[in-house]
Phi, psi and omega in degrees: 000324148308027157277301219279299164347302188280305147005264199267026174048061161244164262183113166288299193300295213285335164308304197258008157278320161288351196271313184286331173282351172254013167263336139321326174258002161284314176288313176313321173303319201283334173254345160254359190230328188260339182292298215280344184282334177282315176318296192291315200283321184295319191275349166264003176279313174334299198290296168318317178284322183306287171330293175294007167261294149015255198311319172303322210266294174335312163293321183304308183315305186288317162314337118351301195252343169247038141279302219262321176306301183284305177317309177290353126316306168315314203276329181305309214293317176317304202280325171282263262290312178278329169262005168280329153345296208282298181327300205283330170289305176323308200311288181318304184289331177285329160312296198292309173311313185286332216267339224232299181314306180275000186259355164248019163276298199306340188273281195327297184300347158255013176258357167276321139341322149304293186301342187267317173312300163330298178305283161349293179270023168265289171294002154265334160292309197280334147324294206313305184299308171309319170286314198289325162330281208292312151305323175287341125350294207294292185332301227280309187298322161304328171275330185240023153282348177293301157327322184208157175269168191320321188248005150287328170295351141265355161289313182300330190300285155351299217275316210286334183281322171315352184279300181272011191285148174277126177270000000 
């Protein structure tokens, strides 16, 4: 073996100062460089699962809060729907009330209109009647004041209103 050694000019003693300076520097690397790079990469892992149980709990939440978001739209949509109902009824029903109101003014106003019409041609028959009396008197008295005395001309008088008196 010391052939092949001198063959490719290797040095035993100086082999086996590198195989040991370089497992000194593997272990010195392993305890001052690969630990603590493993401590931080195990503490970014961490830090990273955390973060993504967050991010898990954070989507759950928010999906959470727009299921409740959308319920509550519903119920509003619901809740306006219905009282636009409840309106359009109130509505309806204060139409039917105005409608039921003024159709019972207009009846009052024209039966109080009749009835006032009633008065009216009531008191114009009785002008009417009184004048034509009073002209016929009058007709009557020129003729027959020449012709008959004071008291048959109130007998005559007497029988005519009795006459025209409504029975």
């Amino acid at each position: 073996m010391d052939q092949l050694f001198t063959q490719f000019g290797i040095q035993p003693h100086l082999l086996i100062a590198q195989i040991i300076n370089f497992g000194i520097i593997v272990t010195v690397l392993y305890l001052v460089a690969y630990k603590p790079i493993l401590r931080i990469l195990d503490q970014r892992r961490d830090r990273i699962e955390k973060s993504l149980e967050q991010a898990k709990g954070i989507e759950e939440r928010t999906q959470k809060l727009e299921a409740e978001i959308e319920k509550r739209l519903h119920e509003g949509r619901e809740q306006a729907t219905q009282i636009i109902a409840e309106a359009k009824d109130v509505g309806e029903n204060a139409r039917n009330e105005i409608l039921v109101k003024t159709s019972k003014e207009i009846s009052d106003l024209t039966l109080r209109a009749k009835e006032e019409i009633a008065r009216e041609k009531e008191k114009m028959m009785e002008e009417i009647k009184d004048y034509i009396v009073r002209t016929s008197f009058l007709i009557v008295d020129k003729i027959v004041s020449e012709k008959l005395d004071d008291k048959t001309k109130e007998m005559m008088i007497d029988a005519a209103f009795h006459e025209l008196q409504p029975k």
